[in-house]
N, C-alpha and C positions, 0 to 999 in steps of 0.2 A: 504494500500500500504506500503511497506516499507522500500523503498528507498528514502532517504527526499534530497538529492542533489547531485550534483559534488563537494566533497569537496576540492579535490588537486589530481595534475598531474602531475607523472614521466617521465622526457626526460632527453635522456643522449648525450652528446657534446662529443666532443673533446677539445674545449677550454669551458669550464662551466664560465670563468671570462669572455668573451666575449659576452655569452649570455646574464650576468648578465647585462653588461653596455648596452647593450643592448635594455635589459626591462627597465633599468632608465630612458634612454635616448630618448628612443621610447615611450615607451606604458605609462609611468608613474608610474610604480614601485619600489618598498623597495627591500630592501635585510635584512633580517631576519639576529640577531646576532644567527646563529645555528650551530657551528661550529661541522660537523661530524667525521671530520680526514682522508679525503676521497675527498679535494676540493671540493665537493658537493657545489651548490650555493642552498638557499634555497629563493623564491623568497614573495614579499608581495602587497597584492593588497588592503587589510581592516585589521579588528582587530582578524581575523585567525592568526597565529603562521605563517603561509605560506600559498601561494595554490598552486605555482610552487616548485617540486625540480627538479633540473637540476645537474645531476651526471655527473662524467669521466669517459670517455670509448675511446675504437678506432673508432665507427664508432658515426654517428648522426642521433638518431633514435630516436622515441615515442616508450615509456617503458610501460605504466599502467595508467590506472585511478583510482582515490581513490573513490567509493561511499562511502556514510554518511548512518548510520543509529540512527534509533532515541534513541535506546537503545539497554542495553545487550541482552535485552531479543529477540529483534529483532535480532537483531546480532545473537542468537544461535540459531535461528530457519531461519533462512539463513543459518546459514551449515547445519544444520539437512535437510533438503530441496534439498540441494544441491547435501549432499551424496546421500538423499534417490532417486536419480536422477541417481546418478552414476557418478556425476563429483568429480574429485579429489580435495577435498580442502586442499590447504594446510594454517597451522598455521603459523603467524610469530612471531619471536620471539618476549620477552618483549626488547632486544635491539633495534631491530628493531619498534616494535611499538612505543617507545620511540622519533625514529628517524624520526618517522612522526607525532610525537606530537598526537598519541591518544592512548586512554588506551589500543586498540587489536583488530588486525585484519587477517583477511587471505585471500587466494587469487586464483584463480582459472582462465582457459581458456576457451572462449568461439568457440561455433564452426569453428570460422575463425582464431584463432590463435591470439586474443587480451588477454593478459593481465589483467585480471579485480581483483584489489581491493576494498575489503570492509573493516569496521570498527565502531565501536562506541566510543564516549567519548572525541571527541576533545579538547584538551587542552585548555585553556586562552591563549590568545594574550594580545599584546597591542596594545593603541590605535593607527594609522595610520591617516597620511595623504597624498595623492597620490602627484607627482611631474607633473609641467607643471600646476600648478594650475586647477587640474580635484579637482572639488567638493569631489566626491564622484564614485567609481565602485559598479556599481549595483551588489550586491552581496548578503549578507546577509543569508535570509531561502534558497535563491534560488541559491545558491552555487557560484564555481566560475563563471560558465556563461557556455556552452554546448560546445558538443565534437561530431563530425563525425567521426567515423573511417570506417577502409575499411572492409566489410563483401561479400567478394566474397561467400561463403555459406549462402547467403542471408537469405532463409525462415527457417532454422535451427538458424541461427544465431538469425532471427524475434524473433522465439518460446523460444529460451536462454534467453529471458531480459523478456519477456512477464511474460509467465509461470512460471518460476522460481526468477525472482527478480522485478515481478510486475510490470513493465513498465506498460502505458498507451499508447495508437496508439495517438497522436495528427494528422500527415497528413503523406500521402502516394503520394510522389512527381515521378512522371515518367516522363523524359526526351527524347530525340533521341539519338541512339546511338553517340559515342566518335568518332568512327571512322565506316570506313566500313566495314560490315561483323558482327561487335559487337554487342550487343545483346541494348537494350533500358538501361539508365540509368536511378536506381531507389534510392531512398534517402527516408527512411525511419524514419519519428521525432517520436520519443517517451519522454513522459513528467512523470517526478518523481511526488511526491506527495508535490508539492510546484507549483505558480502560472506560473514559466513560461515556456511558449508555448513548450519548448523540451528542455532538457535534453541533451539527447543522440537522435545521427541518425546514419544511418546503411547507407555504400555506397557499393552498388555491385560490385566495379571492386578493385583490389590490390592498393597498393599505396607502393613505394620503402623505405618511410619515416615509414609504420606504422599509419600517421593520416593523414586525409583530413583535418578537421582544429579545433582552439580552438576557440570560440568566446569569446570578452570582451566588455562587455558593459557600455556605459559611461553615463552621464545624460543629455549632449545635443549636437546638430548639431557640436556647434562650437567644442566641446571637439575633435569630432570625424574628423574636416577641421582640425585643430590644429595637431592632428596625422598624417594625410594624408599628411601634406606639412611633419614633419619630418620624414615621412616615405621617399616621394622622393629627399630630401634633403639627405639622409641618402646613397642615391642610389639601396632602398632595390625594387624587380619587385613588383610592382601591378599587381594582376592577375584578377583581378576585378577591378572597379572603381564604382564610388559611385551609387549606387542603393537602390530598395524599396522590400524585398522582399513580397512575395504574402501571405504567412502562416503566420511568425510571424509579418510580419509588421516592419519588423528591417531595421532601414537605417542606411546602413554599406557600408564598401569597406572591401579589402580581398588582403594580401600583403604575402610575403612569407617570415619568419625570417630566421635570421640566421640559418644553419642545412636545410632550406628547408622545416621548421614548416611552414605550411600553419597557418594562423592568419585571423580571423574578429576580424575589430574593429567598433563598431556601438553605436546607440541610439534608444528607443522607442518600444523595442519588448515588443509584445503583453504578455499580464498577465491573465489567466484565475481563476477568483477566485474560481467557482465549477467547477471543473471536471464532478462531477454526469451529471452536465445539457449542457455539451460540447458536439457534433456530430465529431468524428474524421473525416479529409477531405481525398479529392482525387486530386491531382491538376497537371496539365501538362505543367505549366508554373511557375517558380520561384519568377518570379517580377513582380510588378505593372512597375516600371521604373529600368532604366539604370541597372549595372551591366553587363556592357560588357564583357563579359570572355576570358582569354587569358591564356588558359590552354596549358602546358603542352602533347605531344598525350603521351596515354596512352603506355607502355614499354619505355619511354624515362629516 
């Protein structure tokens, strides 16, 4: 496989300092000395350089994911692959690779119109430790923690992460339609070459924002009650409340940040240590418990 994580994710604000107090104040987050010349915030969760940058712009949107690869050599047989494919990759510069702290990367659109960056070489960090007194974010081999985005081009979008950047199927989630008339909601987890349960999921319908959500994962119950009250202290909407899901076993709640970033924040998802000897699921229901949804309808 060779895709070994989510290593950092680009979103761009309007006010980039607000998001930043934001993740301090909220989630438990650093802010990285990385100064761009661009108000860029760069944000920190462990001893990565960063795994949020959060740019200026005029609107507030989800920009890009960064995948990890294990090496160069990986790395140029992902564009070789990629061309040989027909997708356009483009190179980024060494300024720019710079500005995301790894040696080179480049970057390409998948068939729903996401953004996807790759790269090898992650820079050194230093050492972290998280605010609100969190231990530790589960981070590490297994990146910053997983990404939903919107894949209205569903089964092309499937075959884009599959066959060409080696995903794995972990579970195949079908839901009831959003509204009436709409077609069934499906959320598709696919898992990198690292323990946990998914990576990346694919959502069938649009999203205004660009992402369904980031997850971040903490190391127990109380970190994640600890959150939950600054989150409604904060006045920010809970769109979920505290629940078990059914695939990876994560008990999370799910709030909307600033810009309208959908966010989980949780504990306890599942880890598969062989892949080889995994059966990917099929499931029609998301949770064991709670997880009451209070979404948004869909064109709002």
């Amino acid at each position: 496989m060779g895709i070994e994580n989510l290593g950092y994710v680009r979103m761009q604000m309007t006010d980039p300092q607000a998001w930043a107090d934001f993740a301090v104040d909220i989630l438990g987050f650093g802010v990285a000395e990385h100064d761009d010349g661009n108000a860029s915030k760069y944000l920190r969760m462990d001893d990565a350089p960063f795994r949020y940058i959060v740019e200026q712009g005029d609107e507030d949107k989800f920009l890009a994911s960064g995948l990890q690869l294990s090496s160069a050599e990986a790395y140029a047989a992902l564009v070789e692959k990629l061309q040989a494919a027909g997708v356009q990759v483009e190179t980024g510069s060494d300024d720019e690779a710079n500005r995301r702290a790894v040696t080179a990367f480049s970057s390409c659109y998948d068939p729903s119109g996401n953004l996807v960056e790759f790269y090898h070489g992650r820079h050194d960090g230093m050492p972290f430790n998280p605010n609100h007194n969190i231990k530790a974010f589960i981070t590490g081999e297994m990146g910053l923690g997983h990404l939903v985005i919107p894949a209205p081009e569903n089964e092309a979008t499937e075959a884009f992460y599959t066959s060409l950047f080696d995903f794995g199927i972990s579970d195949d989630l079908t839901l009831p339609p959003p509204a009436e008339g709409a077609p069934n909601q499906r959320v598709l987890f696919m898992h990198a070459d690292n323990p946990r349960h998914h990576t990346l999921g694919l959502y069938n319908f649009p999203s205004p924002t660009g992402l369904i959500h980031l997850m971040i994962e903490v190391g127990s119950i109380d970190e994640v009650g600890y959150c939950m009250d600054r989150v409604k202290k904060a006045g920010l909407h809970i769109f979920s409340d505290l629940g078990r899901h059914s695939n990876d076993e994560m008990v999370s709640f799910y709030f909307f940040a600033p810009g309208g970033m959908g966010l989980e924040y949780g504990f306890d998802g599942k880890q598969v240590a062989d892949w080889s000897q995994y059966t990917p699921t099929k499931t029609t229901s998301g949770d064991y418990w709670g997880h009451e949804y209070d979404f948004p309808q869909i064109g709002e």
